[in-house]
C-alpha positions, 0 to 999 in steps of 0.5 A: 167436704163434709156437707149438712147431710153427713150427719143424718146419713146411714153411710156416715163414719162419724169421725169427721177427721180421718173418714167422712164415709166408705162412699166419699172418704173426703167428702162430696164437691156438692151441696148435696150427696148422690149417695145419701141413705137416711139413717132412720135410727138418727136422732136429731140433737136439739139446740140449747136455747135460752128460756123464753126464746126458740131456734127456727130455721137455725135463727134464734127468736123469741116465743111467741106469747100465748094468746088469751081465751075469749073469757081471759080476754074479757076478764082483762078488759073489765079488771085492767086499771088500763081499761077501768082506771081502778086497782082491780086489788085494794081500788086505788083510783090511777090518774088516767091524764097522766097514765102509766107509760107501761106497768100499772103496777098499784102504789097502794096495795103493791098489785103487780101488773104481770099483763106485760 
């Protein structure tokens, strides 16, 4: 049985169907090979992944977004009409008693609220 190893293995034929190696032609009954030699010329092919999202530990999850600079930070909390209740673009006044549920996108001037 050909096992994770196989593949990152110096003795490995690279022809899964008729020789897994000259060691172990059909395999090893184990979850790891006694006789396993790095290949250190083996480049680990990366996993396709769609935009935005990452493989770890062979799971697929999103990226993590980046965390905002001190001075990115205090920028948002004086220019957000979530913090201000003002358009940070034309100055349209938001009803902060009935606030935007998730986009403070502006109905006046057509500022997009990209925070999200």
């Amino acid at each position: 049985m050909k096992i994770e190893q196989c593949n990152r293995c110096l003795l490995y034929s690279h022809n899964p169907e008729l020789l897994i190696c000259a060691v172990h032609p059909t395999g090893v009954n184990t979850s790891s090979c006694p006789d396993f030699r790095q290949d250190q010329n083996f480049i680990e092919e990366e996993q396709w992944a769609p935009e935005g999202y990452s493989f770890y530990n062979g799971e697929l999850i999103p990226n993590r977004p980046p965390r905002l600079t001190r001075e990115e930070q205090w920028r948002r909390l004086n220019t957000h009409p979530m913090f201000t209740g003002v358009c940070p673009q034309c100055g349209h006044q938001f009803n902060l008693n009935n606030p935007p549920k998730i986009h403070w996108d502006c109905p006046v001037c057509s500022w997009v609220d990209d925070s999200v």
